[in-house]
GUVO-88757 format. One line per field, with one value per residue (C-alpha): residue in three letters; z, y, x; residue number from 0. Coordinates in steps of 0.1 Angstrom, whole numbers, m for minus. Layout:
N
residuo [ALA:...]
c3 [Z:...]
c2 [Y:...]
c1 [X:...]
num [NUM:...]
END
This chain:
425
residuo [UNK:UNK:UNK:UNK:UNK:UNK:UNK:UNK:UNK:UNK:UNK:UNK:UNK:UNK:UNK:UNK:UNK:UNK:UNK:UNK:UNK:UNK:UNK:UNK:UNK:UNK:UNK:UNK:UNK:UNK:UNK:UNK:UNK:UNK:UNK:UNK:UNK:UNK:UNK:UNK:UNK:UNK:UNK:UNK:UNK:UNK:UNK:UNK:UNK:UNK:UNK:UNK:UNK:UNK:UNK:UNK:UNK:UNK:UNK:UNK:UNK:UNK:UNK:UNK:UNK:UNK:UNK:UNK:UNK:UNK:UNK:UNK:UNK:UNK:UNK:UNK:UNK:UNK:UNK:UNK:UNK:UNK:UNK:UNK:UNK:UNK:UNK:UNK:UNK:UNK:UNK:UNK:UNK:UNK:UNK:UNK:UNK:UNK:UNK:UNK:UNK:UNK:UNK:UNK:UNK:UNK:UNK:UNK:UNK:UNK:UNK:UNK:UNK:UNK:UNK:UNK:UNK:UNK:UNK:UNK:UNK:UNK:UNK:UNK:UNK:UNK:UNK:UNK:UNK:UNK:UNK:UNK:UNK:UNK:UNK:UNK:UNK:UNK:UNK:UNK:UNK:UNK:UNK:UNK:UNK:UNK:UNK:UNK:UNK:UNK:UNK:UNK:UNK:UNK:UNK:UNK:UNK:UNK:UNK:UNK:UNK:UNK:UNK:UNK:UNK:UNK:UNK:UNK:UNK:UNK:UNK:UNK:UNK:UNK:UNK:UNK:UNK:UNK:UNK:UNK:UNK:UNK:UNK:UNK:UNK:UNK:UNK:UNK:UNK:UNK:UNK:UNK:UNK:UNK:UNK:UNK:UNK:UNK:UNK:UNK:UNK:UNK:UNK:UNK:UNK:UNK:UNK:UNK:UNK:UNK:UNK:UNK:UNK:UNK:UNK:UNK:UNK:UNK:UNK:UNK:UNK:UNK:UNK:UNK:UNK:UNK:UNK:UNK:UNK:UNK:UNK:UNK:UNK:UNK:UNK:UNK:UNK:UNK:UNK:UNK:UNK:UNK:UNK:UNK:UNK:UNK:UNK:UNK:UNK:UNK:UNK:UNK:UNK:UNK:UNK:UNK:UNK:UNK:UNK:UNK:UNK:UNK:UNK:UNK:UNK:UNK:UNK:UNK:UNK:UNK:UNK:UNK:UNK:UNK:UNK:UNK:UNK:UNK:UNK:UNK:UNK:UNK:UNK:UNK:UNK:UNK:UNK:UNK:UNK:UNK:UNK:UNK:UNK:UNK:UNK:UNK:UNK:UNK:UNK:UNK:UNK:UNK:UNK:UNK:UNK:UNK:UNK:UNK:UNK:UNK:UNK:UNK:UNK:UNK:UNK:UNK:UNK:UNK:UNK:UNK:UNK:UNK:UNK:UNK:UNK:UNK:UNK:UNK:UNK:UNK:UNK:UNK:UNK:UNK:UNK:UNK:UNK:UNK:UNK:UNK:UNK:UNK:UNK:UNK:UNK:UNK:UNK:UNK:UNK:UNK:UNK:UNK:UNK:UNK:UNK:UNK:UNK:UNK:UNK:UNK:UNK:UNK:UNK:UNK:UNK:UNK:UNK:UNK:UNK:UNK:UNK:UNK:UNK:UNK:UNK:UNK:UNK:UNK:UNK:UNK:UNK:UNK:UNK:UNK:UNK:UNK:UNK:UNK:UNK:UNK:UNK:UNK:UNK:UNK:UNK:UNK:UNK:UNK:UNK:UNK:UNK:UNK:UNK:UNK:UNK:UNK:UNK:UNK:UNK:UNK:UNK:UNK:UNK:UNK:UNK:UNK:UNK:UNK:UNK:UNK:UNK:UNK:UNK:UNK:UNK]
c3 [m486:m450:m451:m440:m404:m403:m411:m383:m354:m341:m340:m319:m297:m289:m286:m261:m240:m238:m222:m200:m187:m186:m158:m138:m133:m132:m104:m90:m85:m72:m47:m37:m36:m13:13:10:13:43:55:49:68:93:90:92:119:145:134:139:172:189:174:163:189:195:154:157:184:164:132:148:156:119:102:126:113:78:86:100:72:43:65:58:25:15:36:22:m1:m25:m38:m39:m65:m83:m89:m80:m103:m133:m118:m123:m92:m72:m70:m62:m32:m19:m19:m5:26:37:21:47:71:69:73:105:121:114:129:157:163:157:179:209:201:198:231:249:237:240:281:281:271:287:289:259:231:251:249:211:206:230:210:178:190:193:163:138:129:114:97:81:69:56:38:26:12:m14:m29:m28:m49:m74:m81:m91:m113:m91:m75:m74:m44:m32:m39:m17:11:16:11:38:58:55:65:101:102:106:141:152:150:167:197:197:192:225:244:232:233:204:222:217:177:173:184:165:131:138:150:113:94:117:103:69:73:86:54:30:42:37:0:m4:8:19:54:70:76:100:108:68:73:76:50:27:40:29:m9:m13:3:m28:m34:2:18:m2:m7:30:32:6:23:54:40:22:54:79:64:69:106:109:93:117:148:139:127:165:184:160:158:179:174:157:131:128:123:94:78:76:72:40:32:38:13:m17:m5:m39:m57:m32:m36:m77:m68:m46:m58:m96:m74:m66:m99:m119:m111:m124:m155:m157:m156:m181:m207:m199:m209:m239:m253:m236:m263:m247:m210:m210:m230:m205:m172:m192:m195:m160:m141:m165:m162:m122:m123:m140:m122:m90:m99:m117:m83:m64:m83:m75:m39:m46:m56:m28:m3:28:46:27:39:75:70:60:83:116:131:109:76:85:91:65:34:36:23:m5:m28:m19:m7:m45:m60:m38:m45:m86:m83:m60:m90:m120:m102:m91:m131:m126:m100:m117:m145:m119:m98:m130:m143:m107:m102:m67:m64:m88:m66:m32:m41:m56:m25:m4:m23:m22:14:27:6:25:56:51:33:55:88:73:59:96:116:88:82:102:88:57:51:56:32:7:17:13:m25:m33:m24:m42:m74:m69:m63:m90:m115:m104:m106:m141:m148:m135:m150:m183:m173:m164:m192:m220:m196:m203:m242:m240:m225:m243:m277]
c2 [m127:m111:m88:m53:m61:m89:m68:m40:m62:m72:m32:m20:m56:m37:m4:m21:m36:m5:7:m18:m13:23:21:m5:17:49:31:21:56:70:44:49:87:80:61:83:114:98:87:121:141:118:125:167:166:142:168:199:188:171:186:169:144:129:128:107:87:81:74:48:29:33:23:m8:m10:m11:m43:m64:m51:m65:m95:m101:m94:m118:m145:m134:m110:m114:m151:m137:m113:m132:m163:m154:m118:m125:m158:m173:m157:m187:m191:m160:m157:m190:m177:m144:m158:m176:m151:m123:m151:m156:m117:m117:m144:m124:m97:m105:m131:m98:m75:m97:m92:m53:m54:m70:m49:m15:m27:m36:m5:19:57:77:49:21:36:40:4:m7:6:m5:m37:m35:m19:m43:m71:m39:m23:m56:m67:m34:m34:m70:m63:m38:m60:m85:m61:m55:m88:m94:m62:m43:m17:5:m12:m5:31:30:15:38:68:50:53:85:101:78:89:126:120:100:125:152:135:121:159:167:137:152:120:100:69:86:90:56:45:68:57:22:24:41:15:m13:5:m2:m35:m43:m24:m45:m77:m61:m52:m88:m110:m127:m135:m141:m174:m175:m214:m220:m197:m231:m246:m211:m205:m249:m240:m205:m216:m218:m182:m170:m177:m163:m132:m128:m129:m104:m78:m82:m71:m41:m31:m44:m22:8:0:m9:23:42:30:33:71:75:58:76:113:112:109:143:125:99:132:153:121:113:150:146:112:136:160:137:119:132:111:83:81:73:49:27:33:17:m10:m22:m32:m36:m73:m83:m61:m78:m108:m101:m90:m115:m144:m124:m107:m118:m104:m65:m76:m57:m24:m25:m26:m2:25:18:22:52:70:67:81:106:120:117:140:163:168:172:199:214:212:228:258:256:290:284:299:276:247:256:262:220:208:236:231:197:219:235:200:183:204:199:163:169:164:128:124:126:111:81:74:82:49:31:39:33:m3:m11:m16:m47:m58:m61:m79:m106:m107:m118:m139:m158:m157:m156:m167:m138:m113:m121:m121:m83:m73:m89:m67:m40:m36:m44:m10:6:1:2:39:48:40:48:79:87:80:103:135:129:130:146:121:90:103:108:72:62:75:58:26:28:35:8:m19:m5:m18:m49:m52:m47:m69:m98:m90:m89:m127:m139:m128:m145:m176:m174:m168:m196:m214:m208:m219]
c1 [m136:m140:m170:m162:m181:m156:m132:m138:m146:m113:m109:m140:m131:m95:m116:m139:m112:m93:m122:m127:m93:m94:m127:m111:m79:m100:m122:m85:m73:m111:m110:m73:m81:m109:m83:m58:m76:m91:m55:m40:m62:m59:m21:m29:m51:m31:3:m17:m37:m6:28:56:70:34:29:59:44:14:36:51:15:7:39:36:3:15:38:2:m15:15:14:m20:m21:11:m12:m46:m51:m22:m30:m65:m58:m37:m56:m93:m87:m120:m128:m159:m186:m192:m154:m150:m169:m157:m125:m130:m150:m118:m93:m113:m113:m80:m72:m94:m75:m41:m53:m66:m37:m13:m36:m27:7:4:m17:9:40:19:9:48:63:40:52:41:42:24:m11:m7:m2:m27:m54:m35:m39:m80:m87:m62:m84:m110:m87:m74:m108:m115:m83:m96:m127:m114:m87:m116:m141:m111:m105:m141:m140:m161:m141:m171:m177:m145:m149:m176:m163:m140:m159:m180:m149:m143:m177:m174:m141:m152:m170:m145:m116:m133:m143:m104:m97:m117:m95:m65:m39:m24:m44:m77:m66:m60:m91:m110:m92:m101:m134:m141:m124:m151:m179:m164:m160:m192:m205:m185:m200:m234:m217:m206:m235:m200:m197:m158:m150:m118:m123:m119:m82:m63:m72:m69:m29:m24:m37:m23:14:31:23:14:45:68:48:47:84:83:55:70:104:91:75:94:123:106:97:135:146:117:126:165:162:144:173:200:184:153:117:110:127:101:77:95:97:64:53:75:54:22:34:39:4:m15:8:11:m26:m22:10:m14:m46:m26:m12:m49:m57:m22:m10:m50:m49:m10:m21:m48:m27:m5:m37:m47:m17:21:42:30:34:71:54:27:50:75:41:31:61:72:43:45:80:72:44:61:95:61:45:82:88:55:57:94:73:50:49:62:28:9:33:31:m8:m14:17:19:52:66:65:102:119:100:105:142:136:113:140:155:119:108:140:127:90:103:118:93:70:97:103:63:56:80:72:30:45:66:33:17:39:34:74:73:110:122:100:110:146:140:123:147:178:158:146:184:197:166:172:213:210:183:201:238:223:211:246:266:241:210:175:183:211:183:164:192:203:163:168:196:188:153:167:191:163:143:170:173:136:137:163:145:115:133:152:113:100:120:120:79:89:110:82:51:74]
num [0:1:2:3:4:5:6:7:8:9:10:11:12:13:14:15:16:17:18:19:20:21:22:23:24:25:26:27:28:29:30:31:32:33:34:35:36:37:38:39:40:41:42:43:44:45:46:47:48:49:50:51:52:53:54:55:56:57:58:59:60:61:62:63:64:65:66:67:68:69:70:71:72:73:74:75:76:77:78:79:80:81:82:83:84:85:86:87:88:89:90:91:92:93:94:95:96:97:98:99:100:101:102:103:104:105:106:107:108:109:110:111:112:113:114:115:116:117:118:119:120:121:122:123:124:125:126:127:128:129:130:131:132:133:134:135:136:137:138:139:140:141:142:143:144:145:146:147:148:149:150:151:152:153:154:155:156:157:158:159:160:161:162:163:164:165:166:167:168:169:170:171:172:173:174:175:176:177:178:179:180:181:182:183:184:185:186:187:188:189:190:191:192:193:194:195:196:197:198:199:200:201:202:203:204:205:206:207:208:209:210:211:212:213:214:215:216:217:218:219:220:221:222:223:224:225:226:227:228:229:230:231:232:233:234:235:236:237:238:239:240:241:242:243:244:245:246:247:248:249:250:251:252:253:254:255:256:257:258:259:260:261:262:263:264:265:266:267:268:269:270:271:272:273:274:275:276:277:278:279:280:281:282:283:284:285:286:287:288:289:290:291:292:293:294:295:296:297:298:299:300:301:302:303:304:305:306:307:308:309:310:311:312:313:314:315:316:317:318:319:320:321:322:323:324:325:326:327:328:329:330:331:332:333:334:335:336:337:338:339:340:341:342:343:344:345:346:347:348:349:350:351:352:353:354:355:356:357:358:359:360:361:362:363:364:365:366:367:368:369:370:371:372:373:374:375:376:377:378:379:380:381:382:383:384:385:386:387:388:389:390:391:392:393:394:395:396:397:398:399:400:401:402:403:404:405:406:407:408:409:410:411:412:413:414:415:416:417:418:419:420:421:422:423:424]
END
């Protein structure tokens, strides 16, 4: 007969690990908070100091940005996570000095580019990228050093990092206030994110190793590839979609809509700072307990949804004054797409709980053919959305087509998933 401390142990175990989980996720959101706090007064300050068409200008340097930095982390910090995520420490540091390596090597590789296109173009945009191009392999190792700390469980140390960020940050964006020029505000984001870096190798006793890189990208190109394609896509449609609604309507478009991305940021900030730790706690539950893998991307992507259409319908509510107070002039063209605007990110969120649980399952192929459907009906109802009703009509278009990638999503989560069953009998 089981004694009755027998008998409660497998109960306080599930207690303990439900704890566990919750501080990894709450350190999750508190670090993502931190970086998009940081990233979202960034956002205010460049819209209120330089108006709308230089917001745009600067929006286009950081959505190009945002396809370096999901090119980097399909290459480096993706296979990280996913392998590396409660690894043994010694393995974990070797893999982090060439992961970071690796990231270091893409950005400075993808700097050059930027450097060249920005002397290229010249005029207004060309100073932007310029600086872009100086400050990328920073912000990449920055971006590194957190999904790094995650992995280990420590994202503490993440946390910290960014907040790190943030107080360099402050200097640095008044003295770009002072210059005045969408240049000057580049520099001054990047600059920040160096001095976070350079702290995370001091958090890390890790030191970058960009000569390892090769050798990193040859065992990680099953995965690394393929989840390259797939970052790239995701991204690379909304640079498509950005430059497109410039040519079609102009490049106050470019502004509203990112003054309408700046508006949900609250909730963007829980959407990535749960994307940080979800494919590890995935693929935890996925060693310990398959059979609630579904349930747990079911909650998680449910949950995101739902939030999301909570805070649209807040901002809904929102006075105008206080609207024009955070966004100056881009409050009256941005609050016109608050509704598709939210329609769109429900659905990012409804179809990220997925995509966890086919990040965790390690079906790559699955994945990049999702992400592949999906960014197509982005930039199609983004840019048809454009031609027929302007900005307004994008983002309705935007909506659309992230609902429609959300289902499929789930649908081949749910086809992986009894392929595993099927499996593991």
């Amino acid at each position: 007969m089981p004694t009755e401390e027998e008998k409660t142990r497998p109960t306080a175990d599930r207690r303990t690990a439900r704890r566990a989980v919750a501080g990894r996720l709450s350190w999750g959101l508190a670090d993502q908070a931190a970086s998009s706090m940081t990233n979202f007064a960034v956002g205010i300050y460049v819209a209120r100091s330089l108006g709308v068409t230089a917001f745009g200008v600067f929006s286009l340097a950081w959505l190009t940005y945002g396809v370096v930095l999901n090119v980097a982390r399909g290459l480096a910090t993706d296979p990280l996570v996913v392998r590396f995520s409660g690894a043994p420490e010694a393995s974990w540091r070797a893999a982090t000095a060439r992961s970071s390596g690796a990231a270091l090597g893409v950005g400075t590789a993808l700097g050059a580019v930027c450097l060249l296109v920005g002397l290229g173009l010249g005029g207004r945009v060309g100073p932007a990228f310029v600086c872009l191009g100086v400050v990328l392999p920073a912000l990449l190792l920055q971006d590194t050093w957190r999904f790094a700390f995650f992995a280990a469980g420590t994202g503490r140390k993440a946390f910290v990092n960014d907040l790190v960020w943030g107080v360099a940050l402050v200097p640095a964006m008044v003295v770009a206030a002072r210059v005045g020029s969408v240049a000057a505000f580049v520099l001054a984001w990047g600059a920040s994110a160096a001095v976070a870096a350079v702290y995370g190798c001091f958090q890390s006793g890790i030191r970058p190793r960009p000569h390892q890189a090769r050798g990193w990208l040859r065992e990680q190109r099953d995965l690394g590839y393929r989840y390259l394609v797939e970052n790239v896509s995701l991204s690379g449609a909304s640079q498509l979609r950005a430059y497109g609604l410039g040519a079609i309507v102009g490049v106050g478009a470019v502004g509203a809509v990112r003054g309408a991305e700046l508006l949900l940021g609250p909730f963007l900030a829980l959407l990535m700072g749960l994307s940080l730790v979800t494919v590890a706690e995935a693929a935890r539950v996925l060693r310990r307990a398959p059979h609630r893998l579904g349930t747990f991307c079911l909650l998680l992507g449910g949950g995101q949804a739902a939030a999301a259409l909570l805070w649209g319908a807040a901002l809904l509510l929102m006075p105008g004054r206080l609207g024009e107070f955070v966004l100056g002039g881009v409050w009256s063209s941005a609050s016109e797409l608050i509704v598709p605007a939210t329609l769109g990110v429900a659905g990012a969120g409804l179809g990220s709980g997925a995509a966890a649980g086919l990040r965790a399952l390690a079906a790559a192929r699955r994945s990049l053919r999702c992400q592949l459907f999906a960014s197509a009906c982005y930039v199609g109802g983004g840019l048809g959305g454009a031609a027929l009703a302007g900005t307004v009509g994008s983002a309705w278009g935007v909506a659309a087509a992230t609902l429609c990638g959300s289902a499929v999503w789930w649908l081949q989560l749910r086809s992986a998933l009894r392929e595993h069953h099927r499996g593991g009998a």
